[in-house]
C-alpha positions in Angstrom: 52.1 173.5 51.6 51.4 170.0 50.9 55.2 169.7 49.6 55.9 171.2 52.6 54.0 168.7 54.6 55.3 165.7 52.5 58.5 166.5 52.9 58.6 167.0 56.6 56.1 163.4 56.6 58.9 161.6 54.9 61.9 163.2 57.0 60.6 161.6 60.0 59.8 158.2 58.6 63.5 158.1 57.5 64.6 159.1 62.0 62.4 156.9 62.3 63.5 154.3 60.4 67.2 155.6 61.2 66.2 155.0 65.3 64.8 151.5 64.5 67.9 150.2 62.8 69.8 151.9 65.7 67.9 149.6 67.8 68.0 146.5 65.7 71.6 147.1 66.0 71.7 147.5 69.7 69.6 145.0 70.4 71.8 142.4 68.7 75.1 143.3 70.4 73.4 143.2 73.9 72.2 139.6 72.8 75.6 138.6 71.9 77.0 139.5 74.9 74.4 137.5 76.9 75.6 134.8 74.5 79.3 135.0 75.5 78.2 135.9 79.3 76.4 132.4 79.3 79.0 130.8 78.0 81.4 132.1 80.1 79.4 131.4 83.5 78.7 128.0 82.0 82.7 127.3 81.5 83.2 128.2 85.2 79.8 125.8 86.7 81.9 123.3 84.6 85.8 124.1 85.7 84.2 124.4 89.7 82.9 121.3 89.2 86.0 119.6 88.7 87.2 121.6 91.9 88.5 124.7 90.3 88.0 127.6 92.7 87.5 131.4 92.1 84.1 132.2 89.8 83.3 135.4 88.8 79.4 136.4 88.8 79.3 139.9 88.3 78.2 139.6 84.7 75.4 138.2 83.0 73.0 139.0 86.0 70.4 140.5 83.9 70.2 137.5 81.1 71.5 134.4 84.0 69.4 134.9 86.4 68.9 131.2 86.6 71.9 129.9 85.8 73.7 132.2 88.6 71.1 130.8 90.8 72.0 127.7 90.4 75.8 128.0 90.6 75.4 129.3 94.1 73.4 126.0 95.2 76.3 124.0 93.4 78.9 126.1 95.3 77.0 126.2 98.5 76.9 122.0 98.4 80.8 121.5 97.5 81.7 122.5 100.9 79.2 120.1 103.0 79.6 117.9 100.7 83.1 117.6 101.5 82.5 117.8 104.9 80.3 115.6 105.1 82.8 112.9 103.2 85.6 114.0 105.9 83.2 113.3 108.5 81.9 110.2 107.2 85.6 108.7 106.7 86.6 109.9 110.1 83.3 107.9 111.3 84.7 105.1 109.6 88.4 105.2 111.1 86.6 105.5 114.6 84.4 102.1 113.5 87.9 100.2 112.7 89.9 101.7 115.8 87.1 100.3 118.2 86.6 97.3 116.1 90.2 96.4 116.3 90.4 97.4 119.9 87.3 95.1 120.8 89.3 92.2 119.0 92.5 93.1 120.8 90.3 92.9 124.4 88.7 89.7 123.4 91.7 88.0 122.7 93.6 89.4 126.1 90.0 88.2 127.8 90.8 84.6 126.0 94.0 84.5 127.1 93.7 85.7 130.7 90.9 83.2 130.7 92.8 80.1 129.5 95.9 80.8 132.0 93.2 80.9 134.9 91.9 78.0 133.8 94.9 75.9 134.0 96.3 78.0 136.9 92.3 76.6 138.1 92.8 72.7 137.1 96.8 72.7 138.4 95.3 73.8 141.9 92.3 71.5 142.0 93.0 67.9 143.0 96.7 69.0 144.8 96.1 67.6 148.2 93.8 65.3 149.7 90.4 65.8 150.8 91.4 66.7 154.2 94.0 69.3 153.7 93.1 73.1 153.2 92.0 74.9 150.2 95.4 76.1 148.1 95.3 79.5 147.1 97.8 81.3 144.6 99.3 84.7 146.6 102.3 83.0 147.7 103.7 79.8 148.5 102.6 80.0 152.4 99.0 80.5 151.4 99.2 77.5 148.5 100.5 74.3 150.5 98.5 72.2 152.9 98.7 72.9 156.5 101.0 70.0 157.4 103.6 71.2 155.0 106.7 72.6 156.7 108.5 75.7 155.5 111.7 76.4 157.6 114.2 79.4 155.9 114.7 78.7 152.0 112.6 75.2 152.2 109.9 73.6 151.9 108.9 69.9 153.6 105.4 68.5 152.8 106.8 64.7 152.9 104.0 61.9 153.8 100.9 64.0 154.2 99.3 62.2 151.1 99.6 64.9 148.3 98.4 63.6 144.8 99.6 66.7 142.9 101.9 69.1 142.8 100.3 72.5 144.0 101.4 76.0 142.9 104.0 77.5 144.4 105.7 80.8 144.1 108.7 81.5 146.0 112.3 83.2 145.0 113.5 82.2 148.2 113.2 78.4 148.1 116.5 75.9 147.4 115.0 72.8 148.5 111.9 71.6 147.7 110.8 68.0 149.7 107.7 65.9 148.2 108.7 62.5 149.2 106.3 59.6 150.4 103.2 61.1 148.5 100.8 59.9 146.3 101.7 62.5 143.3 101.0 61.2 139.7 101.7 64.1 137.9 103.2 67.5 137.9 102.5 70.1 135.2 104.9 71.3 132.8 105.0 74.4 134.6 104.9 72.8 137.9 108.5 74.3 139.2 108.0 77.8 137.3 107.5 79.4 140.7 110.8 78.3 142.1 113.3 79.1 139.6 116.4 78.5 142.2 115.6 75.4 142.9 118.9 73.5 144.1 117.9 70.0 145.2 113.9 68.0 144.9 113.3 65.2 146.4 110.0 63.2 144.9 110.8 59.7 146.1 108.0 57.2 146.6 105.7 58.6 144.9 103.2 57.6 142.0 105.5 58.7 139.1 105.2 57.0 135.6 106.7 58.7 132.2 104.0 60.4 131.3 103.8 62.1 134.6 106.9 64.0 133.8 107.0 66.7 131.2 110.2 67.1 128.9 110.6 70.5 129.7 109.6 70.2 133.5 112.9 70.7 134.6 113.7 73.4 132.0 114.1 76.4 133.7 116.1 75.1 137.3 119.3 76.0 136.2 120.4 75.6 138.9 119.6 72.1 140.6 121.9 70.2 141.7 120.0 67.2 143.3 117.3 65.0 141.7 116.0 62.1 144.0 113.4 60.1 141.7 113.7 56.6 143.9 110.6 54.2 144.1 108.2 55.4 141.6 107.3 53.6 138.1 109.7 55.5 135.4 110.8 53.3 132.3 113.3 55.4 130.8 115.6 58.3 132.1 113.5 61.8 132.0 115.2 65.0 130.6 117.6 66.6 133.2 119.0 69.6 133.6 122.7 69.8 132.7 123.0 71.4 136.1 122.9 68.4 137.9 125.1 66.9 140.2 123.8 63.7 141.6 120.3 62.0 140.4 118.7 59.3 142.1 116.8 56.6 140.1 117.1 53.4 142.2 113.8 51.1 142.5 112.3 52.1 139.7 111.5 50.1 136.4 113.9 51.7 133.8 114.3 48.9 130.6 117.4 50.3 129.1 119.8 53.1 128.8 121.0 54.6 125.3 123.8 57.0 124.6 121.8 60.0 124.5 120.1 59.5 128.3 123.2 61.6 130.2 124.0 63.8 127.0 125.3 67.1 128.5 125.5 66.1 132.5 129.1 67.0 132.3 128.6 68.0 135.8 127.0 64.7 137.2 129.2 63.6 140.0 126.8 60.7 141.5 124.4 58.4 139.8 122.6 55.8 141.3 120.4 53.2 138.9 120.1 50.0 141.2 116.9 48.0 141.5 116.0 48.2 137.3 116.4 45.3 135.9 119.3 46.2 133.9 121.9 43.8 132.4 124.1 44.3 129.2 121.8 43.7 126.4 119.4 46.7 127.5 122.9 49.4 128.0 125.2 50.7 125.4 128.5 50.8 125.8 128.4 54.7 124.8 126.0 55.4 127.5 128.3 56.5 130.0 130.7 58.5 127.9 128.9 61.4 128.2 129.5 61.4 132.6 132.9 63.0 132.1 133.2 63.7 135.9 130.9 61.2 137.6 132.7 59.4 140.2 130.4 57.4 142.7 128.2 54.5 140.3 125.5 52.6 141.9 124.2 49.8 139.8 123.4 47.2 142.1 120.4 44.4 142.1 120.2 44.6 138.5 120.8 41.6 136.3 124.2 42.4 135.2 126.3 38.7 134.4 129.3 40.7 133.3 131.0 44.0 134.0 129.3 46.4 131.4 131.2 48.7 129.3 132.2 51.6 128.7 132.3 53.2 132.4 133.8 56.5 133.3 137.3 56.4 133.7 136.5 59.1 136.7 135.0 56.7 138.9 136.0 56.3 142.7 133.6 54.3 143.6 131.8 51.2 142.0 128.8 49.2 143.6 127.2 46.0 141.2 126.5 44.0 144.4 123.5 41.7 143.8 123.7 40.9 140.4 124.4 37.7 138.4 128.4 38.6 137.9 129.7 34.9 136.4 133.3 36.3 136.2 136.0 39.1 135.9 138.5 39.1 132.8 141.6 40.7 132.7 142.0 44.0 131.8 138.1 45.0 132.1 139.0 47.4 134.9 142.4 48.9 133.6 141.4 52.3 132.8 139.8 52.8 136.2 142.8 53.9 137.4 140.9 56.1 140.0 138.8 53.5 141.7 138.7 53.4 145.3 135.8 51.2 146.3 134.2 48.4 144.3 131.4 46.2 145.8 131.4 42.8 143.7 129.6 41.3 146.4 126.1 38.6 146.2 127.2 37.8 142.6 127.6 33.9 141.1 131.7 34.9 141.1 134.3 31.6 142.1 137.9 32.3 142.5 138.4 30.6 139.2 136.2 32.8 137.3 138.5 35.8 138.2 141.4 36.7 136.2 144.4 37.1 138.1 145.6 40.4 136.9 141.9 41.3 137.0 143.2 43.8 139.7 146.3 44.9 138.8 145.9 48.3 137.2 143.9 49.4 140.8 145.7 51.1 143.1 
């Protein structure tokens, strides 16, 4: 019985032993799995990191527990992270829209500001104390009360104007300012009346400086200019527009080649009272005045005939110079001449050529 016994005893030490190397076994493969299960589920943290979608969790729950756990937080902040970073950029593309549109108002505020401003300093100062505040709707509105305005002109002679006001009308042709006490007149004085066909601003207080280069710029259409009695010293720019400009009684000190430059137009011109004589005029300062045909240079200190004059003239007046005499063949080319006034000059018959007329018809 006690072989029996032993032998049963030691049969179930070696099932026992058989179960626990089972286990052993067992045991081991289920760790090794966990192994490759974490590795696995720590590839994909690491691949969804870098923004590769699509992680499978189903295995390894019982030994990554933790790890899964985590990988659901990570995955969870991906998204608002991201939308938070959309949201933040849009923020900022808002911030530089309005920025740039703030910029863009300021400077149209500067702008509008600056052309009030001189719209502002062109209207104060344009009439006397005793004429009406100018306003800027129209032209009616703008000109002191003794102004007259009659169809397509506008008359505000000898009512004591110092500046030019502003003055807005399509409608206007002829503008008269004569017999004031203007001194200046912006470069944009005469932008309101672009059809401008004849000014008159004789008499007045004009020096050089009072007259812009460009004042006349955009009167493409004038065809009379009457500067008389102010206090220019050289030609202003002109429109090549023009037909007849006035300039007597003034204080002009010379005349170059380049003065009448593109008046092919000019059919009058009138220059007396300016101290002029033959040193201060080129010869080539009438070649330009292709059709000019009526020449007023008169009380000037011309001794001789200067040179150079249009062969288009019809008319000639240097009456009231200091003419000493007439040679021949000075006046040959003026074949076209119908009047000539060589009158108060120091001229004796002997000091005249005697074919000094012949070429005239």
């Amino acid at each position: 019985m006690r072989t029996d016994q032993n032998l049963r005893t030691e049969k179930k030490w070696r099932v026992r032993e058989n179960h626990i190397s089972k286990d052993g076994d067992t045991e081991a493969k289920r760790r090794k799995r966990c192994t490759e299960a974490e590795n696995r589920h720590a590839g994909t943290v690491e691949a969804k990191t870098n923004g590769v979608a699509g992680v499978n969790i189903s295995h390894g729950k019982k030994c990554g527990a933790e790890q899964n756990n985590d990988l659901r937080i990570l995955l969870k902040k991906i998204p608002n992270d991201k939308s938070r970073l959309i949201d933040a950029k849009k923020e900022e593309e808002e911030d530089e829209k309005e920025e740039e549109e703030e910029e863009n108002d300021s400077e149209e505020e500067e702008d509008e500001e600056e052309e009030d401003e001189e719209e502002e300093e062109e209207e104060e100062g344009t009439v006397s104390p005793t004429n009406q505040t100018l306003a800027h709707t129209s032209f009616r509105e703008s000109l002191p009360g003794a102004c007259k305005t009659p169809n397509g002109q506008i008359s505000c002679r000898g009512i004591g104007m110092t500046h030019l006001p502003i003055i807005r009308d399509l409608g206007v042709t002829i503008l008269d300012l004569a017999e004031n006490n203007i001194s200046i007149i912006s470069s944009r004085g005469f932008f309101g009346l672009p059809y401008l066909e004849s000014i008159n601003l004789s008499r007045n207080q004009l020096e050089d400086h009072s007259l812009n280069q460009h004042l006349f710029f955009n009167l493409t259409g004038l065809r009379r200019l009457n500067l008389d009695g102010n206090q220019l010293t050289r030609v202003p720019s002109l429109p090549p527009s023009l037909e007849e400009l006035k300039i007597n009684d003034n204080k002009i000190t010379g005349l170059t080649h380049y003065n009448f430059n593109g008046l092919l137009h000019l059919l009058s011109l009138e220059l007396e009272n300016n101290g002029l004589h033959v040193g201060n005029v080129s010869p080539l300062t009438f070649k330009p005045l292709r059709m000019v045909q009526y020449l007023r240079l008169g009380r000037n200190r011309f001794r001789s005939i200067p040179f150079g004059l249009p062969i288009s003239l019809q008319e000639l007046r240097l009456q009231a110079n200091q003419l000493q005499n007439i040679p021949e063949g000075v006046l040959s080319k003026l074949v076209k001449l119908r009047v000539l006034d060589f009158s108060h000059n120091l001229l004796h018959e002997s000091t005249i050529a005697k074919r000094a007329w012949v070429k005239l018809a």
